[in-house]
N, C-alpha and C positions, 0 to 999 in steps of 0.2 A: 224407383218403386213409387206406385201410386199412395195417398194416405188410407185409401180403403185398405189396399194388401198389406203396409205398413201396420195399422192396428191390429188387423185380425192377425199378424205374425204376431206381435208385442203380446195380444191374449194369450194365443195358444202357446204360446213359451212358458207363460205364468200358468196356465191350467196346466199344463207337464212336469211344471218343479223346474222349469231351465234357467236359472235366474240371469245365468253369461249370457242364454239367448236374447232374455228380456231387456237386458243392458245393452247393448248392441242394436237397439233400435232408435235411440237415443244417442244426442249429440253429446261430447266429452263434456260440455260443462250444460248437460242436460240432467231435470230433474223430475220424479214420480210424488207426487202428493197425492197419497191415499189419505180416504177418507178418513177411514179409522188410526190408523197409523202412521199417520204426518207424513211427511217430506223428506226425499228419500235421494241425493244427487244421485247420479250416473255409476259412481265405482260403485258404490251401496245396493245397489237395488238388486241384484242377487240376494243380499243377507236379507231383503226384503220379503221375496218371492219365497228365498231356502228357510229361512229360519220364525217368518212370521205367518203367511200365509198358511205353505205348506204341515206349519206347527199347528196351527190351529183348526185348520180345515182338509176335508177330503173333497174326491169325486167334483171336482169342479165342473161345473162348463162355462164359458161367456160366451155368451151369442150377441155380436154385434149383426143389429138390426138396419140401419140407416145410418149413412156417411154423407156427409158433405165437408167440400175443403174447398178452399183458395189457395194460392200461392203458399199463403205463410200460418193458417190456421185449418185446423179440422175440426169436426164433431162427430161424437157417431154415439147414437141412440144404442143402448145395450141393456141385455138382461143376462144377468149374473147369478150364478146357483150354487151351494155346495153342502155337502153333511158337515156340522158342527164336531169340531173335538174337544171344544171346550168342558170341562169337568160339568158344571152344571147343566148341561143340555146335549152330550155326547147322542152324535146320531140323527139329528134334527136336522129337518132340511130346511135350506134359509133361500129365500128366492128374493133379489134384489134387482130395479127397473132405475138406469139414468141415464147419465150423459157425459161423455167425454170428451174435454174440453183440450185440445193439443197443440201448440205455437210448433210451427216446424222450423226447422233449419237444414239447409242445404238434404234434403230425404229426408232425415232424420225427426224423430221429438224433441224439442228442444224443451218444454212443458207439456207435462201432462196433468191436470187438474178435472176433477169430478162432482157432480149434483147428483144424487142420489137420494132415492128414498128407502133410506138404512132401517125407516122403523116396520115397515112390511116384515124384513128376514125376521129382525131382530125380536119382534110378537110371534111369527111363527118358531122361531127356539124356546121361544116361553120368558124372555125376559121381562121382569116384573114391572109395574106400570111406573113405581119409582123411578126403577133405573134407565127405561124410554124419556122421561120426563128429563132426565139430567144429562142424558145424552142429548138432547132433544134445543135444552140452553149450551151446553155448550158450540152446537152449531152455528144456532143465536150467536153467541157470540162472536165468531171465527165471522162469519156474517155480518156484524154492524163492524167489525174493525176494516172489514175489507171494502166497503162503501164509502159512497162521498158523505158528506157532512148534510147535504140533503135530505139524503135518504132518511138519515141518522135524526134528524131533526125533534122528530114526531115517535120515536121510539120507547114503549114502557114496557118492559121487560120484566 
């Protein structure tokens, strides 16, 4: 299987609640790093899908937009959507635009990592400017750990 039909399988399992689907596209010591919800190996990402996702949110869709891959990497341009369940903002639709980032192995994911721009959804749920603002550093920081020393150099936070 190609990585375009590879991904959009890996979505729609996750928009269905299928979390065994969603782990079965992934290699045995393959892992999910969501954004909001860290890092997730391969046996896990069902409790992912079943017990975080689906907790929190309805009515999904992902629409993967553009795929490119090599050999051993993919990406694919995505727009992510779903109604809020969360108690302060039950019923809000949250619209998120990024990019997924996949190391493959033998078909499979062997990484899946994401760039995302979380604060679109998260203003349209009504999250307060505070709480954007400190989500907003902690990315920041997930961001300068994961950079060379270069980057880091010139950094005021």
């Amino acid at each position: 299987m190609g990585f375009e039909s590879l991904i959009k399988e890996m979505t729609q399992f996750i928009v269905q609640g299928d979390g065994e689907g969603a782990a079965s596209c992934f290699a045995k010591d393959g892992y999910y790093e969501d954004v909001f919800y860290g890092l997730f190996n391969q046996p896990n990402i069902p409790d992912l899908i079943e017990n975080y996702f689906h907790r929190d949110a309805e009515n999904f869709v992902w629409e993967i937009v553009d795929t490119v891959s090599s050999k051993d990497i993919g990406y694919a341009r995505y727009v992510f959507s779903y109604d809020s369940k969360l108690e302060v903002c039950v019923g809000k639709r949250a619209i998120f635009e990024g990019v997924s980032i996949c190391h493959l192995k033998q078909g499979k994911i062997l990484s899946y990592h994401e760039i995302a721009n979380v604060h679109t959804g998260l203003a349209m749920m009504g999250f307060a400017p505070s709480r954007l603002s400190k989500i907003a550093l902690a990315q920041a920081d997930k961001l300068t750990a994961r950079v060379s020393a270069e980057h880091r150099r010139s950094v005021r936070v």
